[in-house]
N, C-alpha and C positions, 0 to 999 in steps of 0.2 A: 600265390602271390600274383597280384597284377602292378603290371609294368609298360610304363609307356617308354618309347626309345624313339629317338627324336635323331636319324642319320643326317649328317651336317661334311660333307667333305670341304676341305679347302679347294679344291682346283675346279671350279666353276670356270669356264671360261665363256658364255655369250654376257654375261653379267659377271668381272672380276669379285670375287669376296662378297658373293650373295650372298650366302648366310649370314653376313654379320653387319651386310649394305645398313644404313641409315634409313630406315622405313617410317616417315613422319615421326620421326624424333628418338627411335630406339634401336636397337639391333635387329635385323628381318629374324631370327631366330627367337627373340626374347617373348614375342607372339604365344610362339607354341610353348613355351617351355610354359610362362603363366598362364595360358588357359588350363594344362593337364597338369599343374599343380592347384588351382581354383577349381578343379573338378573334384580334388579330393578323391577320386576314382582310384587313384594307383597308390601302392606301396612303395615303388623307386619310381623318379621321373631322370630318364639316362640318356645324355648326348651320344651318338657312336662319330668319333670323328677322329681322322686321320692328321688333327691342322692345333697344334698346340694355342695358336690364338684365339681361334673358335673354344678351344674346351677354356681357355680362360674366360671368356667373355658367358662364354655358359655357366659355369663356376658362380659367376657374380651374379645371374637369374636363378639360380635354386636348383639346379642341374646339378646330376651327379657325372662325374669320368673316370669311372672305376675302369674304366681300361683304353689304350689306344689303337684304331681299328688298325689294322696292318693292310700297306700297300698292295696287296694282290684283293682286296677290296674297296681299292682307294680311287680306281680308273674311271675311266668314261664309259666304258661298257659294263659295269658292273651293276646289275638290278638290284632291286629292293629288297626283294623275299630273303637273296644269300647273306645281306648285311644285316638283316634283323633276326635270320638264324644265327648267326655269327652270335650278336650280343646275345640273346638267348641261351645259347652254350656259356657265353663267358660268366652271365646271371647265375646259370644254375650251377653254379661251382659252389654257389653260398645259399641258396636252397631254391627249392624246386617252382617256378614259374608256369603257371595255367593260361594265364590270357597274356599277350601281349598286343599293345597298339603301337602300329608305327604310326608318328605325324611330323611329318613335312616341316621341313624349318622355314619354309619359302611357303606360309599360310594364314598370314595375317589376321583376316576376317574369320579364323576359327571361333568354336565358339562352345560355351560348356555344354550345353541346351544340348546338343546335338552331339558331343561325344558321351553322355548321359543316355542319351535315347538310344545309341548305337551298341554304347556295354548292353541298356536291357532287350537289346534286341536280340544279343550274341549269346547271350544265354538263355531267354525265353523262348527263342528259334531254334537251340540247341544247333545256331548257321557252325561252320567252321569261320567264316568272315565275316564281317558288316564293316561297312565301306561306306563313305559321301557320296553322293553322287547328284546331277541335277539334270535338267531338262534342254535337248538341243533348244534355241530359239527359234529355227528353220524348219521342218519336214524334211528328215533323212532322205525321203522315198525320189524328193524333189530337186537334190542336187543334182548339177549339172560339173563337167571338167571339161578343159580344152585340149582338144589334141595338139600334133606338131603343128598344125599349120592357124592354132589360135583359133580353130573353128571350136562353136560350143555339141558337145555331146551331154544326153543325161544319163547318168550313169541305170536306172531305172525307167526308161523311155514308155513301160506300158502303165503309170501313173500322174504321164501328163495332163488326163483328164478328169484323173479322182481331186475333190473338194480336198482342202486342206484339214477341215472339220473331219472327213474322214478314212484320216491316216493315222496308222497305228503312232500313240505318244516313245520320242525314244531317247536315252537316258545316255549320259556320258558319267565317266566318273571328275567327279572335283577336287582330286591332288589335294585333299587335306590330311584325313587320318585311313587308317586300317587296322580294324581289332581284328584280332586271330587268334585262335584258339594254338598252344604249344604247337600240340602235333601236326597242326595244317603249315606251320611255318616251316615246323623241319622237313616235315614232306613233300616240300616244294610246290603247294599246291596253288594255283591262281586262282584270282578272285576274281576273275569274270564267270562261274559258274553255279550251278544249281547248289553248293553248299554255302553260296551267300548270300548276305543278307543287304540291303541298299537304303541310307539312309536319303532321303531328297530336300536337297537345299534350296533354296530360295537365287534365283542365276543373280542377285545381285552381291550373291556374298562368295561369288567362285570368280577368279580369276587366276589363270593359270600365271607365270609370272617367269619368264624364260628367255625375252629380249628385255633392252631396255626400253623397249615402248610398250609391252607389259607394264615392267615396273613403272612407269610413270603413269598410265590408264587406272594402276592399281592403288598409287596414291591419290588420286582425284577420285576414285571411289572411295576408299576410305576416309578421305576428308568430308566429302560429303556424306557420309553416312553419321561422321561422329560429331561433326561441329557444325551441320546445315551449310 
């Protein structure tokens, strides 16, 4: 069985009730749930969320809430990997789950093209992951920080006189989906490694979305992507 689990907590706090904010005209959650049911990829498409008005509000997008995640995975420090083992256990009570993907309820500009290309990547690669990811805008090698006294330092000082042309290209990941294979989830295993796979998105369709000057940079790109 493939399964995508879509982790949704209530207590967001730099953005009250992100998940289910008003995202040019729909719930920020309602995003993810129809592209991975339009993908037709999965068997169950499953909200894991600790916040009874999110699972309502997913209920009405074609979301399943076959369970409620419990508070010792409901906090601010708690990562990804342990919430989508979690559902994963609670899945395979009812039968047994091969792929899971997690994606991000806060991922608007998701897209099916691309969690398509990622299941065939997770299997043809035989990866344990395949992940979004997309391209810095800048040369890694070229950042600068300032110390205490606001003077600039580069963090990388013997690349001040290499061309920009030629600097190795470097990838960040784009906070949309992550497919994994069972046993890479229960094993705790991270996806910045050599059993994964990186799909590369276009930097116009990744935006992280974490203050509310995110969320507003990220409606003005999505307006102007969908309506010119």
């Amino acid at each position: 069985m493939k399964v995508a689990i879509i982790p949704a907590r209530g207590g967001s706090k730099r953005i009250p009730r992100k998940n289910i904010k008003d995202f040019c005209g729909k719930p920020m959650i309602a995003y993810s749930i129809e592209a991975a049911l339009d993908s037709k990829l999965f068997d169950r498409v499953v909200v894991s969320t600790d916040d009874q008005e999110i699972a309502d509000i997913a209920k009405q997008y074609g979301a399943e809430i076959p369970f409620m995640r419990p508070p010792e995975l409901s906090d601010d420090h708690t990562a990804t990997i342990p919430v989508i083992a979690h559902a994963i256990e609670e899945l395979q009570k009812e039968g047994p789950v091969e792929i899971a993907c997690c994606i991000y309820a806060t991922a608007p500009f998701i897209q099916v093209r691309y969690l398509k290309e990622a299941c065939d990547i997770l299997i043809n690669n035989k990866s344990s992951y395949s992940f979004s990811a997309t391209t810095f805008p800048f040369p890694i090698q070229r950042a600068i920080k300032l110390n205490k006294q606001h003077q600039v330092e580069m963090f990388q000082p013997e690349y001040f006189n290499t061309r920009s042309q030629d600097l190795e290209e470097a990838y960040h990941d784009a906070g949309q989906f992550y497919f994994g294979r069972t046993e890479a989830w229960l094993n705790n295993q991270i996806f910045f490694d050599l059993h994964s796979s990186a799909i590369i998105l276009p930097r116009h369709l990744v935006q992280d979305i974490d203050t509310i000057e995110d969320f507003q940079r990220a409606e003005l790109m999505y307006k102007a992507l969908h309506h010119g």
